[in-house]
PANU-658777 format. One record per residue (C-alpha): residue number from 0; x, y, z; chain. Coordinates in steps of 0.1 Angstrom, whole numbers, plus 5000, padded with zeros to 4 digits. Last residue first. Example, Ala and Ser with C-alpha at 12.3 -4.5 7.8 and 13.67 -1.06 7.14 Angstrom:
PANU-658777
REC|pos|x|y|z|unit
REC|1|5137|4989|5071|A
REC|0|5123|4955|5078|A
This chain:
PANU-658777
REC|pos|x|y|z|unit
REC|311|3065|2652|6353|A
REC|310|3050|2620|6351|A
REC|309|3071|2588|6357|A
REC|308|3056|2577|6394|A
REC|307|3023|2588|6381|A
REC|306|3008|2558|6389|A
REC|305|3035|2535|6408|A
REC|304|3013|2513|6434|A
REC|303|2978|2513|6409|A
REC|302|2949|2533|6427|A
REC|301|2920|2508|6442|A
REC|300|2929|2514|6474|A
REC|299|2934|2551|6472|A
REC|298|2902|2559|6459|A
REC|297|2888|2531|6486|A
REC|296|2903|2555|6515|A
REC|295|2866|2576|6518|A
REC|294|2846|2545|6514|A
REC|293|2861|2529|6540|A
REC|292|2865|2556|6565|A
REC|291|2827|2562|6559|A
REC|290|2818|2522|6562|A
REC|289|2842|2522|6594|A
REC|288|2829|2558|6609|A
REC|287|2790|2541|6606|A
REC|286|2794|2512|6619|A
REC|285|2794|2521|6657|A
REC|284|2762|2538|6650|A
REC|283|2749|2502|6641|A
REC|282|2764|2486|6671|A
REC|281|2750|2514|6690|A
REC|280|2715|2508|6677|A
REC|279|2721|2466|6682|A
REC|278|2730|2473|6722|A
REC|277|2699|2492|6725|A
REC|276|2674|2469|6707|A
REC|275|2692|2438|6728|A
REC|274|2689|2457|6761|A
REC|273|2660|2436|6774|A
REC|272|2664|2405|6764|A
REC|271|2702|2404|6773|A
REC|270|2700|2414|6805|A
REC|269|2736|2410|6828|A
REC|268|2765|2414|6801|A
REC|267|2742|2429|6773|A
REC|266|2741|2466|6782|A
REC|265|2775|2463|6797|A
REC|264|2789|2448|6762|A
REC|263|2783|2488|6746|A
REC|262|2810|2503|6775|A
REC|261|2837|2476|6760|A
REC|260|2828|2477|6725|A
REC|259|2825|2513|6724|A
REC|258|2857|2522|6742|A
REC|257|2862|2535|6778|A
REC|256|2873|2562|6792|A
REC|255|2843|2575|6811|A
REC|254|2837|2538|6824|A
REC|253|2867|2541|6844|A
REC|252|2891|2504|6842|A
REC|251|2903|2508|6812|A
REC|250|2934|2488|6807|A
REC|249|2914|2449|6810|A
REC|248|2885|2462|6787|A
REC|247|2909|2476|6762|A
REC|246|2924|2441|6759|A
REC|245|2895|2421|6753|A
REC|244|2872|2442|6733|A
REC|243|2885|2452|6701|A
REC|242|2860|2463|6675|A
REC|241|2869|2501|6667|A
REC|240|2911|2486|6672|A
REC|239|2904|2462|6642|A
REC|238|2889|2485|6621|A
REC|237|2911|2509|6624|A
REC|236|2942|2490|6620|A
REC|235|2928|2477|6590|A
REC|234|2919|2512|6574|A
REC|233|2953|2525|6579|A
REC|232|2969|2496|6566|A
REC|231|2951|2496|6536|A
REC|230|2955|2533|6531|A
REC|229|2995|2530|6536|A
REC|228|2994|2502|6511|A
REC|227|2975|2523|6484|A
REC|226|2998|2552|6494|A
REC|225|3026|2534|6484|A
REC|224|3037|2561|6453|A
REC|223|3029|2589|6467|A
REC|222|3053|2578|6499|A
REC|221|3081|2571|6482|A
REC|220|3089|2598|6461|A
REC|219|3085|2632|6480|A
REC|218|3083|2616|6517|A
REC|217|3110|2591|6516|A
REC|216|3132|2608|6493|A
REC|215|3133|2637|6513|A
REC|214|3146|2614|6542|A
REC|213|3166|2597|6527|A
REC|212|3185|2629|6515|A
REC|211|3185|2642|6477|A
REC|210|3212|2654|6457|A
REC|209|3201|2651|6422|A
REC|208|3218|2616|6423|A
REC|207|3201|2604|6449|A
REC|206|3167|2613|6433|A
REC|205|3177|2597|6405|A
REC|204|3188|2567|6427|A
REC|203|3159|2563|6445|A
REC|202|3138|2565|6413|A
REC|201|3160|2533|6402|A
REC|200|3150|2516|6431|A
REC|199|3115|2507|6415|A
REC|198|3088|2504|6441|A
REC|197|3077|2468|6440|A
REC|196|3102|2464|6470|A
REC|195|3079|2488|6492|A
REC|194|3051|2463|6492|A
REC|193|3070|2435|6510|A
REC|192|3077|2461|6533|A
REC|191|3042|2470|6537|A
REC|190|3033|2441|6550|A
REC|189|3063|2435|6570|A
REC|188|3055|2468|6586|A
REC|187|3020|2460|6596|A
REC|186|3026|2426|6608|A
REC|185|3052|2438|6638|A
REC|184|3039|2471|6640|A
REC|183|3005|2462|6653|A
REC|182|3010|2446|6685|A
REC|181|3035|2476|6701|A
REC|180|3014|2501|6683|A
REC|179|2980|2485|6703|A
REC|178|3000|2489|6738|A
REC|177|3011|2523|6728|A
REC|176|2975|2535|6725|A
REC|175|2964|2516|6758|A
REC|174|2990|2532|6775|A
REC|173|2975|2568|6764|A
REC|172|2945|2558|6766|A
REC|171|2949|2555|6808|A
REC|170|2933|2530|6828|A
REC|169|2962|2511|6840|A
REC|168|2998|2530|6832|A
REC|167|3004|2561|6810|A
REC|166|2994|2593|6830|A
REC|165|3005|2576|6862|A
REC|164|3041|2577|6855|A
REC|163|3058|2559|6886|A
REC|162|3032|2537|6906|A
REC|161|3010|2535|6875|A
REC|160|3041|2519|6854|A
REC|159|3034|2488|6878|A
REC|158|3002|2481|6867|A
REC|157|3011|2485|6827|A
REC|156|3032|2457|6834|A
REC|155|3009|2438|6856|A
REC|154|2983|2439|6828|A
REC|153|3004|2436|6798|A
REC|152|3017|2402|6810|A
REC|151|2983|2391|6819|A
REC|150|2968|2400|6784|A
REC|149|3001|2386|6765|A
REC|148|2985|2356|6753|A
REC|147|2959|2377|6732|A
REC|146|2983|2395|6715|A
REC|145|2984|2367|6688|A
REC|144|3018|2345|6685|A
REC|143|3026|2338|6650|A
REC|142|3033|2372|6634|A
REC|141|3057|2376|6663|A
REC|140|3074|2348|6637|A
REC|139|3075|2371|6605|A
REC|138|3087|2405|6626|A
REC|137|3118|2380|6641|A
REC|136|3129|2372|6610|A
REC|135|3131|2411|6592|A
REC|134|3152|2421|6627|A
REC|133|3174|2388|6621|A
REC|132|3180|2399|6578|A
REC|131|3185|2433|6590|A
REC|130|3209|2425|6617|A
REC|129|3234|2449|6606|A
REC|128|3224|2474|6578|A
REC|127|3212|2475|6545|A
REC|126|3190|2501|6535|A
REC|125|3165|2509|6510|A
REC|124|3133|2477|6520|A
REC|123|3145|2473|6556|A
REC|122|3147|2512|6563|A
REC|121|3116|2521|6541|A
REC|120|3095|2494|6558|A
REC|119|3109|2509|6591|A
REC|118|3092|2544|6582|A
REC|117|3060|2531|6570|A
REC|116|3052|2514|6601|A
REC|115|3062|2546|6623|A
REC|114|3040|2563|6601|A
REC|113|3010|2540|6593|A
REC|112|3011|2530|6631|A
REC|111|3012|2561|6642|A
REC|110|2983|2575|6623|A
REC|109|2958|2543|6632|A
REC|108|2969|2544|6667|A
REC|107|2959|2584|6667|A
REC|106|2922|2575|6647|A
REC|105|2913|2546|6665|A
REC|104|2922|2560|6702|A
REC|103|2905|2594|6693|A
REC|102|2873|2578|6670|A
REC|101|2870|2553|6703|A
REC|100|2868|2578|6732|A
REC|99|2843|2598|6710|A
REC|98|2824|2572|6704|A
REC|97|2826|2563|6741|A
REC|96|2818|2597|6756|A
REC|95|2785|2595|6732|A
REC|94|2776|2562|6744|A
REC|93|2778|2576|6784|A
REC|92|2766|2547|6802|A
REC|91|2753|2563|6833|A
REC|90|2737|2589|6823|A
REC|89|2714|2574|6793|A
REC|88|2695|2598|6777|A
REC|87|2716|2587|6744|A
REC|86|2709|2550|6742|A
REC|85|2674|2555|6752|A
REC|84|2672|2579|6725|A
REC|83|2685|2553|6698|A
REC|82|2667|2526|6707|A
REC|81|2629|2544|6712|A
REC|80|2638|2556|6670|A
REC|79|2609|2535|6656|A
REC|78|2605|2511|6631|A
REC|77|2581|2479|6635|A
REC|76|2579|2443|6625|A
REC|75|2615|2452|6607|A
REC|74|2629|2417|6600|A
REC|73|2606|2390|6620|A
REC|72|2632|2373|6645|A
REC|71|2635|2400|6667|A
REC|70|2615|2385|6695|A
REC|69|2642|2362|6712|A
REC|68|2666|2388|6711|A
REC|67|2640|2413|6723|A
REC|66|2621|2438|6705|A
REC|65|2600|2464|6720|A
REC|64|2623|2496|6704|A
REC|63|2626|2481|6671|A
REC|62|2648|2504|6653|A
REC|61|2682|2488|6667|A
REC|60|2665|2452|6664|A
REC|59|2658|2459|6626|A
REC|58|2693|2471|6618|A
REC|57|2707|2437|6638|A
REC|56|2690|2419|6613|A
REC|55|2697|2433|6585|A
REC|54|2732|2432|6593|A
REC|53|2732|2396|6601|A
REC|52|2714|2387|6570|A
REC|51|2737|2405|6546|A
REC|50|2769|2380|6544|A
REC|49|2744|2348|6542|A
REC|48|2721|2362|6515|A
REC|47|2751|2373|6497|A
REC|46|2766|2339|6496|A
REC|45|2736|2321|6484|A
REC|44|2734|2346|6457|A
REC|43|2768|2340|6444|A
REC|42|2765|2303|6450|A
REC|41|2737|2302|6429|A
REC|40|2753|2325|6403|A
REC|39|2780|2301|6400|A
REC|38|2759|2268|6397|A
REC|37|2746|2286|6366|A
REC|36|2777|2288|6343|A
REC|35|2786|2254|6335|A
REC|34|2765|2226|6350|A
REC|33|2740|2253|6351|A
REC|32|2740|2263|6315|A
REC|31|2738|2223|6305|A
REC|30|2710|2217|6329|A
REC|29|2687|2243|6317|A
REC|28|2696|2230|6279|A
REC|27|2713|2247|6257|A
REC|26|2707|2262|6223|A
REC|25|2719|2247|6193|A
REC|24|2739|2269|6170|A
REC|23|2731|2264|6135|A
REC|22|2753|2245|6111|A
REC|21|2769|2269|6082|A
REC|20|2765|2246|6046|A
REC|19|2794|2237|6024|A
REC|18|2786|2195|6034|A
REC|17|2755|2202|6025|A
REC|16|2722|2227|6021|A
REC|15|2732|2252|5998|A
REC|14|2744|2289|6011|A
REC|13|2721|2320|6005|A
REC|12|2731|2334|5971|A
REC|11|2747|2370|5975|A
REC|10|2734|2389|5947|A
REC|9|2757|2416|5931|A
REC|8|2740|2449|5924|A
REC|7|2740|2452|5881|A
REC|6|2744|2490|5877|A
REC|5|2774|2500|5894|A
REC|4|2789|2466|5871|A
REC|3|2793|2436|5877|A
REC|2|2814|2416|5851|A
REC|1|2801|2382|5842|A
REC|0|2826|2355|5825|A
């Protein structure tokens, strides 16, 4: 029997060739890594190129000032700012009037709707009362019908409000603001009801028990801890009320009050060809506040719905 010593390194023997031996890994084939892996990346690019293409091209119509819609088709031919100034020395559509119009409608519905939203979540979610189970019911099938199909109905209502309390019937904001809230509570609070039972109860009923009111626990407890909800809906609701055309074209009726996609769709409602570079530079100026909301709330998005809620 050999003893190794710290003079006498031990040798490791490379293994024999046989049945004891370690078999080399074979490398695939081109068609084996894209029957398993490859067919993946291809539909990865594939996807890409058709999500970015739009918005290239309507980047390189807004700084094309002699493009058309038929003539836009080679990406960035030429760059220039002619879109963008004729956009602004406009005087009789206002674009700057109608950003601003936009960022004030957007920005107050997006507020309310978070709050008031966020406030009957709580009461469904904590509370029992009577017709909760009814009230929770009839949210899930408004869900069904789209506020498209009450266009006429809002119309004459909001008409015959004007003959009472002008300051919130046809062509005001105001009435188009509470017009949007009526629409967007009824998805926007099941939504985040849903996401107000993942909330633990128990930290209701500490709070409870150290003597707090709904109310302070509502905004001291709750409302840290479903902020990734509340950011969600706030960025949804803004987005979709930046790009909505059909029902804030049938309340405002004065072009100084109007929104962007309603006073942007009169540069391409009669001549197409010609206003295409100027319709595309306030599309992409339109953009702008979404991708900067967005990246500004994505923090909160990506935060987990209880962090922190046992620190302290």
């Amino acid at each position: 029997m050999t003893t190794l010593t710290d003079s006498q390194p031990a040798v490791v023997e490379p293994p024999a060739h046989g049945s004891g031996s370690i078999p080399q890994r074979r490398r695939r084939t081109f068609g084996q890594w894209f029957r398993h892996k490859g067919w993946r990346h291809t539909v990865g690019v594939a996807t890409t190129i058709f999500a970015v293409f739009p918005l290239l091209y309507v980047l390189s119509a807004a700084l094309n000032s002699n493009g058309t819609m038929a003539g836009s088709n080679v990406l960035f031919s030429r760059i220039d700012g002619g879109n963008f100034e004729a956009l602004f020395n406009n005087p009789s559509r206002p674009f700057g009037r109608w950003f601003v119009n936009t960022m004030v409608i957007g920005v107050v519905t997006s507020v309310a709707t978070v709050f008031l939203g966020a406030l009957a979540a709580y009461a469904f979610s904590r509370m029992r009362f009577t017709g909760r189970r009814v009230s929770l019911l009839s949210l899930l099938i408004l869900q069904m019908f789209p506020q498209l199909l009450a266009v006429v109905a809002i119309f004459l209502l909001l008409n015959a409000i004007t003959d009472v309390v002008p300051w919130l019937g046809l062509g005001s904001q105001l009435g188009l603001i509470m017009v949007y809230l009526g629409g967007a509570l009824g998805v926007n609070t099941y939504l985040m009801y849903g996401f107000f039972n993942t909330v633990p109860k128990s930290l209701d009923e500490a709070a409870r028990i150290d003597g707090a009111s709904h109310v302070q626990v509502f905004f001291t407890i709750i409302l840290p801890l479903v902020t990734p909800i509340l950011a969600v809906v706030g960025l949804l609701a803004f987005i979709g009320l930046s790009s909505e055309f059909v029902i804030a074209s049938v309340v405002l009726t004065d072009p100084d009050s109007q929104t962007l996609a309603v006073g942007l769709y009169s540069y391409v409602a009669q001549q197409r060809s010609e206003n295409w570079g100027v319709f595309a530079a306030g599309a992409v100026l339109a953009a702008v506040p979404v991708m900067a909301l967005f990246l500004f709330l994505q923090k909160y998005i990506t935060n987990g719905p209880t962090a922190g809620g046992v620190k302290g």
